[in-house]
gemmi code that builds the backbone of each chain (N, CA, C; Angstrom):
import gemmi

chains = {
    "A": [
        ("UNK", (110.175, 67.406, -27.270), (110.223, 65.943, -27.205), (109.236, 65.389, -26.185)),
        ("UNK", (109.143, 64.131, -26.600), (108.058, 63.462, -25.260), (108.506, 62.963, -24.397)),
        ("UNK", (108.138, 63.124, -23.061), (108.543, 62.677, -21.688), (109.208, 61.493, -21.806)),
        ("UNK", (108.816, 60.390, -22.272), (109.058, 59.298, -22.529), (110.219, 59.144, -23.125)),
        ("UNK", (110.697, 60.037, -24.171), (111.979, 60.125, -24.698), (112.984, 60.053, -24.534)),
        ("UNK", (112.452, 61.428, -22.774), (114.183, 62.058, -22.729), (114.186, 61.682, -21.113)),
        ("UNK", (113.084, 61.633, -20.243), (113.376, 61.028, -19.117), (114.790, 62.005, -18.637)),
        ("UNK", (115.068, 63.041, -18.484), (116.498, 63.677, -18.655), (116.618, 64.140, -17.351)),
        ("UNK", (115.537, 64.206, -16.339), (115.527, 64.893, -14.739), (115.679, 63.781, -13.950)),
        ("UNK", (116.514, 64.134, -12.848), (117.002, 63.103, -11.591), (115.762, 62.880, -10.922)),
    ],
    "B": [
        ("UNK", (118.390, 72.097, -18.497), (118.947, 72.300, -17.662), (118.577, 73.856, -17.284)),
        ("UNK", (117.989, 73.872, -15.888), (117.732, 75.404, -15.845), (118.306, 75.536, -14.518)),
        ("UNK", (118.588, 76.665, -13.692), (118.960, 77.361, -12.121), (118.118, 76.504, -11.027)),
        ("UNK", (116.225, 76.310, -11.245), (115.837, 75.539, -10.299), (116.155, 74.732, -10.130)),
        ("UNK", (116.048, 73.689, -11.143), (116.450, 72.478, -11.417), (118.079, 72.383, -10.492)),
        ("UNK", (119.115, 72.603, -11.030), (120.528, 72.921, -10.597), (120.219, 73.216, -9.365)),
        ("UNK", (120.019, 73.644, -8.573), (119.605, 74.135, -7.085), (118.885, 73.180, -6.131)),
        ("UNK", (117.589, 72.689, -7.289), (116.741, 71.436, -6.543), (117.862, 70.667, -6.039)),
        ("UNK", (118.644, 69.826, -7.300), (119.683, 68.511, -7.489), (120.724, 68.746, -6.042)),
        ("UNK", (120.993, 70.281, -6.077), (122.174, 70.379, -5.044), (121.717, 70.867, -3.980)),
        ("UNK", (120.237, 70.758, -3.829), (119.980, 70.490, -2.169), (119.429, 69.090, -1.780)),
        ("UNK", (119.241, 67.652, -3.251), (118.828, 66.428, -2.953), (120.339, 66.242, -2.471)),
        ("UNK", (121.417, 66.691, -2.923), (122.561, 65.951, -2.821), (123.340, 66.478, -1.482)),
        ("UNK", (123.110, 67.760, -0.692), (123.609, 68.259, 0.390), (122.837, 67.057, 1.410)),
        ("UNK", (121.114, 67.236, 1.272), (120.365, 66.615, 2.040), (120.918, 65.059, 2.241)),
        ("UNK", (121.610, 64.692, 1.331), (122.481, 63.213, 1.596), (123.635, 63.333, 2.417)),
        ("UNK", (124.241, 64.303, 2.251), (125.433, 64.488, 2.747), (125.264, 64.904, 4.165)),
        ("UNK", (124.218, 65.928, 4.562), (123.823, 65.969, 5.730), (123.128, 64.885, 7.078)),
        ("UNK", (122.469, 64.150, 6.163), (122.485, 62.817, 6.719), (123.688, 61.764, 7.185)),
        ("UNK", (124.397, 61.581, 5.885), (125.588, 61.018, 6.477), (126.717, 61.615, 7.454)),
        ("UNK", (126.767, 63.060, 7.320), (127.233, 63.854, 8.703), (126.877, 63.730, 9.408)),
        ("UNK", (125.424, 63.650, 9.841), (124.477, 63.657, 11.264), (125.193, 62.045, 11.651)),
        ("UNK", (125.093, 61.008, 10.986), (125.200, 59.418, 11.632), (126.633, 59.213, 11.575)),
        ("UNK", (127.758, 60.255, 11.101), (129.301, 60.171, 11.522), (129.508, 60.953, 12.767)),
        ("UNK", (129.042, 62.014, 12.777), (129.292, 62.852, 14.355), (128.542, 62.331, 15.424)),
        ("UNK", (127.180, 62.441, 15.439), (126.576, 61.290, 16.319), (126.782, 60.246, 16.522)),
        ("UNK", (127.994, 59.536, 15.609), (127.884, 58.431, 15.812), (126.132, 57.274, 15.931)),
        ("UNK", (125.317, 57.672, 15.606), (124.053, 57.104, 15.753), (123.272, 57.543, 14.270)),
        ("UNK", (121.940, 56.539, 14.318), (121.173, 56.902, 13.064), (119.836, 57.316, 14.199)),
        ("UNK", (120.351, 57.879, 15.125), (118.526, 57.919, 16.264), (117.495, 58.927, 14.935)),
        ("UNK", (116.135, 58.695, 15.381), (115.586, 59.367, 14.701), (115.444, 59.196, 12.779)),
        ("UNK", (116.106, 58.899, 12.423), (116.277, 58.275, 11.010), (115.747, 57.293, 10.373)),
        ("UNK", (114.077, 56.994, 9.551), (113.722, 56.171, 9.528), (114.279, 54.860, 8.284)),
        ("UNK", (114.463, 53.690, 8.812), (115.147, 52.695, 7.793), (114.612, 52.595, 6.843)),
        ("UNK", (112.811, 52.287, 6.846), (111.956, 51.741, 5.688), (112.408, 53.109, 4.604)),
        ("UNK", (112.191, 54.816, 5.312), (112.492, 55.504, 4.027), (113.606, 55.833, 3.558)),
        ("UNK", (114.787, 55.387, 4.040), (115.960, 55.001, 3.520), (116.247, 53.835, 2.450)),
        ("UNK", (115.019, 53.013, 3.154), (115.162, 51.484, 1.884), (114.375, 51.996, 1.076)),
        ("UNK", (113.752, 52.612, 1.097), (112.510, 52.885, -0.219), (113.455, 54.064, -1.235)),
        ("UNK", (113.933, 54.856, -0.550), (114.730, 55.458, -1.577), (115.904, 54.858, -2.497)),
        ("UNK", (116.336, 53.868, -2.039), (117.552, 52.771, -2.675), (116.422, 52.357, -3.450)),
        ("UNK", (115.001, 51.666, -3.688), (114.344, 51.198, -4.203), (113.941, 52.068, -5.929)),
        ("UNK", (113.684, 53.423, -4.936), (113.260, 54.502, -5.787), (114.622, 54.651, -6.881)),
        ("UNK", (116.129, 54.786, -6.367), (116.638, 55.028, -7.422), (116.918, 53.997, -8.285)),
        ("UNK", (117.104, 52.550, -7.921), (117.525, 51.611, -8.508), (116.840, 51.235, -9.713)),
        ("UNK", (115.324, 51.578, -9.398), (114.190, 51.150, -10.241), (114.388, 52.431, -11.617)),
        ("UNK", (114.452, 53.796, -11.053), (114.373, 54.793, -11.876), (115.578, 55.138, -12.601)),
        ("UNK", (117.076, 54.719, -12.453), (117.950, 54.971, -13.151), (119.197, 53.666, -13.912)),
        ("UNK", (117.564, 52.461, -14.217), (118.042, 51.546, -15.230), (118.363, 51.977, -16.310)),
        ("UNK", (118.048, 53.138, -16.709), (118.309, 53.771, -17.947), (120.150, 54.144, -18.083)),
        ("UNK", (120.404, 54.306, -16.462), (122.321, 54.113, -16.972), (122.741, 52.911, -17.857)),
        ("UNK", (122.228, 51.843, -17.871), (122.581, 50.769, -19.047), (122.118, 51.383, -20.624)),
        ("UNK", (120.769, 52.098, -21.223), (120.919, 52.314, -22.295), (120.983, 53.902, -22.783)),
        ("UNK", (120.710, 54.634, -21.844), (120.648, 56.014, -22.282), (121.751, 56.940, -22.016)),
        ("UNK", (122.271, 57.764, -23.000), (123.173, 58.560, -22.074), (122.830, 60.188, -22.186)),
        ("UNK", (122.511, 60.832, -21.005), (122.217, 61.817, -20.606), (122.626, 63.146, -20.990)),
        ("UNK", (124.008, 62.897, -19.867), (125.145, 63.881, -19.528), (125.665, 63.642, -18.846)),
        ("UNK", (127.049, 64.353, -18.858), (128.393, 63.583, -17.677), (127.155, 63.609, -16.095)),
        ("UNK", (126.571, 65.009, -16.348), (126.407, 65.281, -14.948), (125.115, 64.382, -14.345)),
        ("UNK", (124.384, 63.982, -15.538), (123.103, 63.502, -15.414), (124.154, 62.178, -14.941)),
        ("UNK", (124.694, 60.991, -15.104), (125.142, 60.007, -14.951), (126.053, 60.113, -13.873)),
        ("UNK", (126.432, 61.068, -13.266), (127.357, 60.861, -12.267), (126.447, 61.399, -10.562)),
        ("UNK", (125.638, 62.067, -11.224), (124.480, 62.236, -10.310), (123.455, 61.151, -9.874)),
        ("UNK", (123.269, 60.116, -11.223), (122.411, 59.174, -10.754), (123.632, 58.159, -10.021)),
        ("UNK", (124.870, 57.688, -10.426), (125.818, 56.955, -9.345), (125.782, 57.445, -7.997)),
        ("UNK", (125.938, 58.402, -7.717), (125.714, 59.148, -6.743), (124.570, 59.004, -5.805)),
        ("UNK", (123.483, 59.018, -6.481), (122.338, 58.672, -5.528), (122.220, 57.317, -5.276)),
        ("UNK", (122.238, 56.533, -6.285), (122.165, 54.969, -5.724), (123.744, 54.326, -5.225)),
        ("UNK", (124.727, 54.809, -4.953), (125.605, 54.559, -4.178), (125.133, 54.962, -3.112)),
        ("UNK", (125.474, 56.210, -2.524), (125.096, 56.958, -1.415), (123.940, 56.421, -0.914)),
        ("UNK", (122.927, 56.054, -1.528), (121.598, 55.586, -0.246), (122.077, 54.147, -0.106)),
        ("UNK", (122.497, 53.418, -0.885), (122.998, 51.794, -0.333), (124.364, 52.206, 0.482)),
        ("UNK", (124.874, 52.958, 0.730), (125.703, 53.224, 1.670), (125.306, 53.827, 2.948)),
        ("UNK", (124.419, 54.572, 2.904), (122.920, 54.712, 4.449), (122.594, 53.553, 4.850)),
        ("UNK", (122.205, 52.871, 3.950), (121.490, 51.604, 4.591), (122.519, 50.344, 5.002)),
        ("UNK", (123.569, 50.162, 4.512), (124.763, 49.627, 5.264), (125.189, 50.159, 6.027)),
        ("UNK", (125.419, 51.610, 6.916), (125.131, 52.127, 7.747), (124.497, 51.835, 8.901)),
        ("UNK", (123.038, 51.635, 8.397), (122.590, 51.833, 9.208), (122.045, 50.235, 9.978)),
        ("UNK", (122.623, 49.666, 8.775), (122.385, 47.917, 9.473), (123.897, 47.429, 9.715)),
        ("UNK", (124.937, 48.004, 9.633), (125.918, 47.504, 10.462), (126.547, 48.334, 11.423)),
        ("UNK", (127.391, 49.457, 11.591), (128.246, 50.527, 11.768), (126.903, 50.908, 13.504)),
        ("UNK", (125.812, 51.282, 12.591), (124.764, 52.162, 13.343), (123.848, 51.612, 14.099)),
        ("UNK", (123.757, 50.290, 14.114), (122.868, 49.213, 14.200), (121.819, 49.065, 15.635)),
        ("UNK", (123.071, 49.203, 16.581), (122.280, 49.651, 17.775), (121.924, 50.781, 18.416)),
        ("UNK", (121.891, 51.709, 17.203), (121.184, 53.025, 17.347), (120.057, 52.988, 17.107)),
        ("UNK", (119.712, 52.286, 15.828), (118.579, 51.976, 15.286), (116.991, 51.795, 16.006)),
        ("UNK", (116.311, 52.207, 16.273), (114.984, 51.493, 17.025), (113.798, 50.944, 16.165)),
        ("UNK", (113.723, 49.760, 15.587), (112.581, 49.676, 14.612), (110.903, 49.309, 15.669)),
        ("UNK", (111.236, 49.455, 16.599), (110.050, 49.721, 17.495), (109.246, 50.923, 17.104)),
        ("UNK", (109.694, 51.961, 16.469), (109.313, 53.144, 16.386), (109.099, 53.569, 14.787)),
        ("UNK", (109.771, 52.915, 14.116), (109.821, 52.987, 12.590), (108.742, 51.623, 12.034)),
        ("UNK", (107.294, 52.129, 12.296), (106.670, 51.123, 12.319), (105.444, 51.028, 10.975)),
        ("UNK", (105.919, 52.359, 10.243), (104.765, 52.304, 9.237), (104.679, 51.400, 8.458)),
        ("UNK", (103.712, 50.865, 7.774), (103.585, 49.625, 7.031), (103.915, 50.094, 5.676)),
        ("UNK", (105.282, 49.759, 5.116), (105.265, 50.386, 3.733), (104.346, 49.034, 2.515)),
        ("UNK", (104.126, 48.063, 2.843), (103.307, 47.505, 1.774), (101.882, 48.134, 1.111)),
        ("UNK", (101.845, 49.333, 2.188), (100.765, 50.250, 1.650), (101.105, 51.230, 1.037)),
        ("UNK", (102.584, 51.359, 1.028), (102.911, 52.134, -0.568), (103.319, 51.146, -1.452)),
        ("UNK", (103.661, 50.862, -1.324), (104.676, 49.753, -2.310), (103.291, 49.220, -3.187)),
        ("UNK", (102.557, 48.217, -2.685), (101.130, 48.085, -3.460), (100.366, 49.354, -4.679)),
        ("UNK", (100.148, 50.108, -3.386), (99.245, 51.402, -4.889), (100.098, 51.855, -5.306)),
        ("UNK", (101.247, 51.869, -5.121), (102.680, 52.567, -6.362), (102.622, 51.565, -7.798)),
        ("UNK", (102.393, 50.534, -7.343), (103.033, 49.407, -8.258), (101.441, 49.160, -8.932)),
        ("UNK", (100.190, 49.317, -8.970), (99.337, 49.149, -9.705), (99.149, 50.715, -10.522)),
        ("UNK", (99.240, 52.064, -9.695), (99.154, 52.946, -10.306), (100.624, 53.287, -11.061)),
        ("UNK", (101.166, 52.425, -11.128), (102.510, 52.896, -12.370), (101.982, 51.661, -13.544)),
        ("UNK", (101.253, 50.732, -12.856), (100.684, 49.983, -14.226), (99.204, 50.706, -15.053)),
        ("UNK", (99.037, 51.557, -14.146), (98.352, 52.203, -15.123), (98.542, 53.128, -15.862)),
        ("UNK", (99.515, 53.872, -14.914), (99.723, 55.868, -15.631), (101.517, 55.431, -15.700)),
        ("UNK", (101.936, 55.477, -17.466), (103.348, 55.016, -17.571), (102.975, 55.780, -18.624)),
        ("UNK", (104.298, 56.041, -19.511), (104.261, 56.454, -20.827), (104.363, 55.303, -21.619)),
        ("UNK", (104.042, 54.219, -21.393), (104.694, 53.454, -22.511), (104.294, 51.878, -21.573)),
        ("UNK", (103.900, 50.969, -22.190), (103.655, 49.809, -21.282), (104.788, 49.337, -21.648)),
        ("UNK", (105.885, 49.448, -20.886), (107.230, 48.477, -21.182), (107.797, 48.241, -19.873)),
        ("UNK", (108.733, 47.539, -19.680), (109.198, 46.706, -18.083), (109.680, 48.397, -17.708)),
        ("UNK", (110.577, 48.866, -18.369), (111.103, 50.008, -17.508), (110.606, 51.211, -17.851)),
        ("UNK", (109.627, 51.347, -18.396), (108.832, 52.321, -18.221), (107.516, 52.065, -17.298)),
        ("UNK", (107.235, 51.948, -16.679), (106.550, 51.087, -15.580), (107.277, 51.188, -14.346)),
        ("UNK", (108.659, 50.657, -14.294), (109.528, 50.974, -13.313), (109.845, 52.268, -12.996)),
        ("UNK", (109.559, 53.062, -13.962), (110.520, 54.290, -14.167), (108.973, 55.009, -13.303)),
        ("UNK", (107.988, 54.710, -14.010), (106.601, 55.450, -13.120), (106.615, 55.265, -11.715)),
        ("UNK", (106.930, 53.790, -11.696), (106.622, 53.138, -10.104), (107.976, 54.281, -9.176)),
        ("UNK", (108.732, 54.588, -9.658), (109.815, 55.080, -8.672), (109.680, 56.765, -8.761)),
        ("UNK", (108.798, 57.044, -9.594), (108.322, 58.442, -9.542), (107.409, 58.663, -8.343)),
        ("UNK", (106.096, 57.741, -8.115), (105.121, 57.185, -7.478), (106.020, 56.960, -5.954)),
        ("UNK", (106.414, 55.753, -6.493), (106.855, 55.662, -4.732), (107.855, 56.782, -4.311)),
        ("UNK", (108.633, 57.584, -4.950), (109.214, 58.920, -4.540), (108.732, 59.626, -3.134)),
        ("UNK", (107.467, 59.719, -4.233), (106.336, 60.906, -3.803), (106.022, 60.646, -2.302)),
        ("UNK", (106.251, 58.851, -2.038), (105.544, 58.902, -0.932), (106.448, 58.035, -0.199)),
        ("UNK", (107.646, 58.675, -0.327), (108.951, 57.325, 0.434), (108.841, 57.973, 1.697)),
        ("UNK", (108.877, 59.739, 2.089), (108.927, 59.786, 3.171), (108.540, 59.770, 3.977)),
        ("UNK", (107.045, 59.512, 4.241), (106.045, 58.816, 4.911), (106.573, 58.377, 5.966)),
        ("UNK", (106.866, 57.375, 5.787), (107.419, 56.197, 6.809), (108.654, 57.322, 7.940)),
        ("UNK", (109.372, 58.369, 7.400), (110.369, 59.026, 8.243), (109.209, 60.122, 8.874)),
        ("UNK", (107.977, 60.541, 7.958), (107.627, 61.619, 8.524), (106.704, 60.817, 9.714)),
        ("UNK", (106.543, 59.780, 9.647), (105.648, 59.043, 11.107), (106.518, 58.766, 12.214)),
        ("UNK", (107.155, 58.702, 11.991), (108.191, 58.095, 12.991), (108.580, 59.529, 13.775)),
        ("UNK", (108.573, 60.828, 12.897), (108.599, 61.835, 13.546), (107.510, 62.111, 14.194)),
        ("UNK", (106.577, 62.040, 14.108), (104.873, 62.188, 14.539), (105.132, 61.885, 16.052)),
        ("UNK", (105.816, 60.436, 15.707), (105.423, 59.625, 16.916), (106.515, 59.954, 17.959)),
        ("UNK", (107.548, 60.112, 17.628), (108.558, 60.585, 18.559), (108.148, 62.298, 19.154)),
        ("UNK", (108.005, 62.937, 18.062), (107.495, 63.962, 18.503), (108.582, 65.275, 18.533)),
        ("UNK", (109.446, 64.733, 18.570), (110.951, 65.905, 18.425), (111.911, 65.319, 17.583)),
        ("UNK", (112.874, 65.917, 17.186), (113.636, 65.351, 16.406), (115.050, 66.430, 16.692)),
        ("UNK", (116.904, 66.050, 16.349), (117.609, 66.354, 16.421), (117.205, 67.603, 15.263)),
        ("UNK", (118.175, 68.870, 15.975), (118.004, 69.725, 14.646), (118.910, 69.416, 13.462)),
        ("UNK", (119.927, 68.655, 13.474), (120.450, 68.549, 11.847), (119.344, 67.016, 11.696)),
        ("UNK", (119.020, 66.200, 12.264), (117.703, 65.635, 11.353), (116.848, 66.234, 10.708)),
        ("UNK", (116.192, 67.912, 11.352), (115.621, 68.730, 10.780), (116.129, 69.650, 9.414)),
        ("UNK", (117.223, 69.788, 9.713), (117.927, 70.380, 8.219), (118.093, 69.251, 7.222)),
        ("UNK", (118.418, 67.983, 7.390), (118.737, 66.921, 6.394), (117.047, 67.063, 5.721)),
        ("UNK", (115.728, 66.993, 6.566), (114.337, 67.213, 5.822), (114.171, 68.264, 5.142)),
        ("UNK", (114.656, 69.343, 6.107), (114.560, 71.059, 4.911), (114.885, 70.639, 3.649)),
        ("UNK", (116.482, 70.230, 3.807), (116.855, 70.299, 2.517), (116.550, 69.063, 1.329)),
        ("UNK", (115.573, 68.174, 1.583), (114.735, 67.488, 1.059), (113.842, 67.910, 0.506)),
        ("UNK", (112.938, 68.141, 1.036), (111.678, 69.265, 0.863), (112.264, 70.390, -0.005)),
        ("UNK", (113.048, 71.448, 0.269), (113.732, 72.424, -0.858), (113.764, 71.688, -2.403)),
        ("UNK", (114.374, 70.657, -2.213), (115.070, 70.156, -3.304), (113.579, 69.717, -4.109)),
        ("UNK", (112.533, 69.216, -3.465), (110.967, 69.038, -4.452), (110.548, 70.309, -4.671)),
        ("UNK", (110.589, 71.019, -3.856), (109.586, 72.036, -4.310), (110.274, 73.159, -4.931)),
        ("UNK", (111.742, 72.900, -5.844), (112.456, 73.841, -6.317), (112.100, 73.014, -8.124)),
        ("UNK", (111.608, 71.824, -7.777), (111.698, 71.511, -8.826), (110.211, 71.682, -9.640)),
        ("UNK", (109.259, 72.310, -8.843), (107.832, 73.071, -9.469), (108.169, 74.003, -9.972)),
        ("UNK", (109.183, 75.481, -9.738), (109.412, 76.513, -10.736), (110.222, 75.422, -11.981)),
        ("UNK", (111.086, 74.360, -11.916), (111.662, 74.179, -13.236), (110.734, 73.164, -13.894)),
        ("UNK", (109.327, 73.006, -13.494), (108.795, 72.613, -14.432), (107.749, 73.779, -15.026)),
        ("UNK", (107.694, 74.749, -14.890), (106.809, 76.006, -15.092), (107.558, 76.586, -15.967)),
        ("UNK", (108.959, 76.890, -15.694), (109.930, 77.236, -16.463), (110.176, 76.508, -17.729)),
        ("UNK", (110.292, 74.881, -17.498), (110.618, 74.239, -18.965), (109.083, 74.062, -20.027)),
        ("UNK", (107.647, 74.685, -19.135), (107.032, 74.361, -20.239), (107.069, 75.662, -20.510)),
        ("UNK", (107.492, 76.602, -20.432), (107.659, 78.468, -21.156), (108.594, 78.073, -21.948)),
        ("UNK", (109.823, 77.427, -21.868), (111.069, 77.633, -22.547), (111.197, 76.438, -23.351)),
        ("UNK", (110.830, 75.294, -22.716), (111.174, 73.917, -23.672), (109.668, 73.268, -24.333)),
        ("UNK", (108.523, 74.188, -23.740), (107.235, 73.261, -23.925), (107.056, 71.955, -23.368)),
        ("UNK", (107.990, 71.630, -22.469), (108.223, 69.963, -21.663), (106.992, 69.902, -21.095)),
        ("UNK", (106.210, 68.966, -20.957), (105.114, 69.098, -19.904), (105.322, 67.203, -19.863)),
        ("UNK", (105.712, 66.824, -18.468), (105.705, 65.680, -17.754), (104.560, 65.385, -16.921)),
        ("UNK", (103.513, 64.712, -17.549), (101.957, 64.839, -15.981), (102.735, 63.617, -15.167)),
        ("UNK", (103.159, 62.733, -15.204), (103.272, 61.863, -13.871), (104.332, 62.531, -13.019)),
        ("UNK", (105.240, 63.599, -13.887), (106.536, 63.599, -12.670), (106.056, 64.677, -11.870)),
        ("UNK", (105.229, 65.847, -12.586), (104.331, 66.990, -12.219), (103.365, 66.710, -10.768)),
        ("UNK", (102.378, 65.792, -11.482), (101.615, 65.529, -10.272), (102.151, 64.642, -9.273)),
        ("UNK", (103.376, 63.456, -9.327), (103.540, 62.965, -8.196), (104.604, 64.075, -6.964)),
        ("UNK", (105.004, 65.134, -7.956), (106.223, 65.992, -7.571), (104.955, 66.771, -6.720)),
        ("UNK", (104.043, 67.300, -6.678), (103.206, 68.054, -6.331), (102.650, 67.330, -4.874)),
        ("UNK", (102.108, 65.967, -5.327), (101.399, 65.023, -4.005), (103.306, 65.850, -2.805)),
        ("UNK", (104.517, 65.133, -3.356), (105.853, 64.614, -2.613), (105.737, 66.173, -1.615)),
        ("UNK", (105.718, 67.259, -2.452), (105.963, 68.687, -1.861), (104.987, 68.957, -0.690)),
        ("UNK", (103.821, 68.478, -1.188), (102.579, 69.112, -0.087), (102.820, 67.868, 0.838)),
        ("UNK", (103.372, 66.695, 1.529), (103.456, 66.395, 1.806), (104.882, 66.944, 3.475)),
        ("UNK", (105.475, 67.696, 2.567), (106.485, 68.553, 3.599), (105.808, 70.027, 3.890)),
        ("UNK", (104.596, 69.954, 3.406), (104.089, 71.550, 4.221), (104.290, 71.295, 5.793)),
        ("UNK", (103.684, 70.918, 6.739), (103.329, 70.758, 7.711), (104.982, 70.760, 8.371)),
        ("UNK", (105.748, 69.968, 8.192), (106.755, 69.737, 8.816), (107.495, 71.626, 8.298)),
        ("UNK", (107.517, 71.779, 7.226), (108.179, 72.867, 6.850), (107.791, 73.989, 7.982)),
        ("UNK", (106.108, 73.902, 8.074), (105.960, 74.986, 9.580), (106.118, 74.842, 10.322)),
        ("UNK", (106.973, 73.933, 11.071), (107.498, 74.078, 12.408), (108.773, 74.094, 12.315)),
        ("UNK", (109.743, 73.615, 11.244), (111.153, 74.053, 10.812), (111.102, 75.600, 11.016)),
        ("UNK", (110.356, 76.277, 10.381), (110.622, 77.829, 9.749), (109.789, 78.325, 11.318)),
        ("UNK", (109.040, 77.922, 12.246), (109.047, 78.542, 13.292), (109.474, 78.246, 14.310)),
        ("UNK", (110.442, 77.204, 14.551), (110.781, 76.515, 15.526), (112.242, 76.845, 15.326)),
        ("UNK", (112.559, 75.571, 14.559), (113.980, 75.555, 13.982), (114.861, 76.518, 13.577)),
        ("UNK", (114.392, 77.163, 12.860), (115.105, 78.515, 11.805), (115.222, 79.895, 13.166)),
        ("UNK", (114.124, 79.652, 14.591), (114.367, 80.560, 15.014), (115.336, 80.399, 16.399)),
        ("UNK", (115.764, 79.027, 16.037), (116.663, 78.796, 17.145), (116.211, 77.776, 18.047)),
        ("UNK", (115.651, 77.400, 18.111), (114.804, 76.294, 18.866), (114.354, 75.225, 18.785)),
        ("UNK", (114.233, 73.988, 19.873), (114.237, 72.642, 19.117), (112.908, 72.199, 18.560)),
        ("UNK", (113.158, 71.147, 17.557), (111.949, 70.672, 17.016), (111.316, 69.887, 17.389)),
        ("UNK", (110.231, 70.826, 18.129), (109.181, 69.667, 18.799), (107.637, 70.443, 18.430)),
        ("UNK", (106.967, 68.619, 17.943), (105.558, 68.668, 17.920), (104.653, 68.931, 19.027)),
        ("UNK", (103.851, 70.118, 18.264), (102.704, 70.563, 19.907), (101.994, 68.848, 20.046)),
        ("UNK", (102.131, 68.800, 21.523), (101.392, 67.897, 22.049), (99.281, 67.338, 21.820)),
    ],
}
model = gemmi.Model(1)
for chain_id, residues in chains.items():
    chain = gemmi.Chain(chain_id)
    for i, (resn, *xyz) in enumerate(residues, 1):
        res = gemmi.Residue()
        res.name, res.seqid = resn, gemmi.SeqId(i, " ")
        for name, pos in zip(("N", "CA", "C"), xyz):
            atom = gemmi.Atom()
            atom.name, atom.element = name, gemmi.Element(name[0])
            atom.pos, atom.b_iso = gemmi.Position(*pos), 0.0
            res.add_atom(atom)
        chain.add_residue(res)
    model.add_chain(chain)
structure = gemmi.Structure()
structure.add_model(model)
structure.setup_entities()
């Protein structure tokens, strides 16, 4: 997925 | 979700907790700079608007409450409770010189030109360079309490644990993040210097003080 997507890290 | 990662998170979150120990037993915030305390309330507020539309994981969401509670609870701290501990005589760096090139270079390097993707860059950006303002104030004082020195270790740990889990997620997930990469990289090399006098000073028993 693209960074933008998942943004998923604190 | 990988071990670095998990390890980074739970030494950002000790490194809070160690702070707020240091300014309950001391009773004082000496040594503790305000501006990078406010810049980190800045940093999370801006970067975890996404609790209104995204949902993560229990842990991802109770981790971001966590950080933006906990630092607006430092900084009420440290402007009421702690107040005349405080010395802003000494906490004198000019943060409009981050705050400025954060906020044009997140208008340039974003994934996406949108209000919170922009925000979300700008608080990656100003991350990188919130502690500035605490690491001058150490400069200038020149020594520092040793659990002020462990609350930075475990700051510093917590960035530079998070370079193996991005090495790791592009082997395993193919993730490759360039803004969180390179501002995570500027944030880390930024605690070299202090890290060598922790690990020869500190770690060997001795207080932390800058050679003259």
């Amino acid at each position: 997925p693209a960074a933008e997507e998942t943004h998923d890290e604190l | 979700m990988n071990l670095f990662r998990f390890l980074g998170d739970t030494a950002h979150l000790a490194s809070i907790l160690v702070l707020i120990h240091k300014m309950h037993t001391t009773k004082s915030c000496r040594g503790i700079s305000f501006k990078t305390q406010a810049l980190y309330v800045a940093v999370f507020v801006t970067r975890y608007l996404d609790l209104f539309y995204r949902w993560v994981s229990l842990y991802n969401f109770f981790m971001k409450l966590f950080f933006i509670g906990s630092s607006c609870y430092i900084l009420f701290l440290m402007k009421t409770k702690f107040r005349p501990t405080q010395d802003p005589a000494i906490d004198t760096f000019r943060i409009e010189y981050l705050l400025g090139p954060c906020t044009v270079i997140a208008l340039i390097f974003n994934y996406k030109f949108s209000p919170t993707e922009i925000l979300w860059s700008f608080s990656i950006f100003l991350e990188s360079v919130a502690i500035l303002p605490q690491l001058f104030l150490l400069q200038r004082t020149g020594e520092a309490e040793t659990i002020t020195t462990h609350y930075l270790a475990a700051l510093g740990i917590y960035r530079a644990l998070y370079i193996p889990n991005w090495i790791y997620r592009y082997f395993t997930e193919g993730v490759v993040d360039p803004i969180a990469i390179t501002a995570g990289l500027v944030q880390t090399g930024l605690y070299i210097d202090f890290f060598y006098v922790y690990v020869t000073k500190v770690l060997q028993g001795q207080k932390f003080e800058l050679p003259a």
